[in-house]
N, C-alpha and C positions, 0 to 999 in steps of 0.2 A: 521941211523936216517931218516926216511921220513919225505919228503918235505914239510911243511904245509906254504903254503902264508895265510894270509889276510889281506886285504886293507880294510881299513874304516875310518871315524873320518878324514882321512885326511894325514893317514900314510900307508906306505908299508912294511910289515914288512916278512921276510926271514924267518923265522922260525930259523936262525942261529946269530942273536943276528946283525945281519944288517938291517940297517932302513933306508929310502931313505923318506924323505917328500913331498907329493904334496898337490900344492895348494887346497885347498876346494871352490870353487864357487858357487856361486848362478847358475852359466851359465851353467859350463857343467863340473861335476865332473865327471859322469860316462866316458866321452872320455876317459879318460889316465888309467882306470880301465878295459876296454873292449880291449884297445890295450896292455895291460898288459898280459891279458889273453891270446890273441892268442899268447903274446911271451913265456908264460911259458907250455902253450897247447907245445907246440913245444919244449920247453928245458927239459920236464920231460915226454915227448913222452906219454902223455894225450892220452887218445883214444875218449873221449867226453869231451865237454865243455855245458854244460849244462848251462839255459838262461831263466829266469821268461822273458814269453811272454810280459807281461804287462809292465815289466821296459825297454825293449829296446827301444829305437825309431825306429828305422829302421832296425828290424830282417832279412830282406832280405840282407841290405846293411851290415851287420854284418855276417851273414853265408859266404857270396863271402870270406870277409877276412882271412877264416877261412881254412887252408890248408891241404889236405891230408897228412896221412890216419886220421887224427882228422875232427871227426864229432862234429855239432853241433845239440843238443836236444831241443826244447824249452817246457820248462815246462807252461802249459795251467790251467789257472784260473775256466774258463769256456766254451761254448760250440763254444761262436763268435772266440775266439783266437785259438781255434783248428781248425776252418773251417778257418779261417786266414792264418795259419801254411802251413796249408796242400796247400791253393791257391800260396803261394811263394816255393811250393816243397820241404818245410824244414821235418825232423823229429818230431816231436809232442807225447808228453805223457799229461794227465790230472790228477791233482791232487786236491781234494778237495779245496773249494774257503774257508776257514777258515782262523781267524788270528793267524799270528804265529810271534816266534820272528826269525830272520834269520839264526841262527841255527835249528829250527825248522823247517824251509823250506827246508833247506838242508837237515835233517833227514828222513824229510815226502819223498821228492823226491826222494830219495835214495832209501829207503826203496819200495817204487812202482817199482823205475826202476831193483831193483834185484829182487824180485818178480816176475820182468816181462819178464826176463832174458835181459836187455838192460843194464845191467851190472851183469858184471862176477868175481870170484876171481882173481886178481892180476891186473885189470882194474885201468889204473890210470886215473882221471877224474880231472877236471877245475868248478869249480862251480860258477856261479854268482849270487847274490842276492841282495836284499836290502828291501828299508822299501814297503809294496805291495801298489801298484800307483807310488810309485817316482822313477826315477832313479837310476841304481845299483848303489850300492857303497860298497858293498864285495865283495873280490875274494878269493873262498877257494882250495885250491888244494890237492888230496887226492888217496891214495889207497888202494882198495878194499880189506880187512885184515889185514888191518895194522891199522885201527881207530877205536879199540874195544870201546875205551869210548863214540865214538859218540851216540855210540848204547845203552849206560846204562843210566837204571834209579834211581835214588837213594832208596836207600829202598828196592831193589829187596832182596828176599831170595837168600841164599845162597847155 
């Protein structure tokens, strides 16, 4: 059974029927979301943790955190965040500045990053997201062949 975390609403949920609650703030929800990720970056031997440029605060001060051989991606809005990226030495991809809901962001971003070959089959990845401008507040975790539904649409032929 592969791993699926995500965190949102205010809960952390295992994928295995364990739920751990944290607080929801006004202050700083994404903290305990971000140090989550680099814990399970690391307990599911993640190879990228991918990062909407625009929801971190301090993407610099979040890549340090983030330890070999897991990389961190920052997924780019627009053209300011990729010349951003690129000034802190981080990784950088660009994805259309459209509204999505955050599985939709994850889909979009995936879908560019195997295309672009920065992910591969059997890649296991850290995804963070949330609502576009606010702080993250999802954490998805996932690998490459193993989440055919991410990729369906309803209604496709057969």
């Amino acid at each position: 059974m592969p791993l699926s975390i995500v965190a949102g609403a205010g809960c952390l949920n295992q994928g295995v029927g364990a739920e751990t609650t944290m607080a929801k703030t006004e202050k700083d929800f994404a903290k305990p979301i971000l140090k989550a990720a680099v814990d399970v970056a690391k307990s599911v031997g993640a190879r990228i943790i991918f990062a909407y440029y625009d929801a971190l605060r301090d993407p610099a001060d979040f890549g340090e955190a983030i330890k070999s051989p897991t990389e961190l991606l920052l997924v780019c809005r627009d053209d300011q965040s990729m010349e951003r990226a690129k000034k802190i030495g981080a990784k950088a991809m660009h994805v259309p500045s459209i509204s999505l809901t955050r599985m939709g962001q994850i889909k979009m971003a995936t879908l560019i990053a195997l295309s672009q070959g920065l992910l591969k089959g059997g890649d296991t990845f850290v995804f963070l997201t949330g609502v576009e401008d606010q702080p993250i507040d999802t954490l998805v975790s996932m690998r490459v062949g193993e989440e055919y539904e991410l990729f369906q649409s309803v209604g496709q032929p057969k």
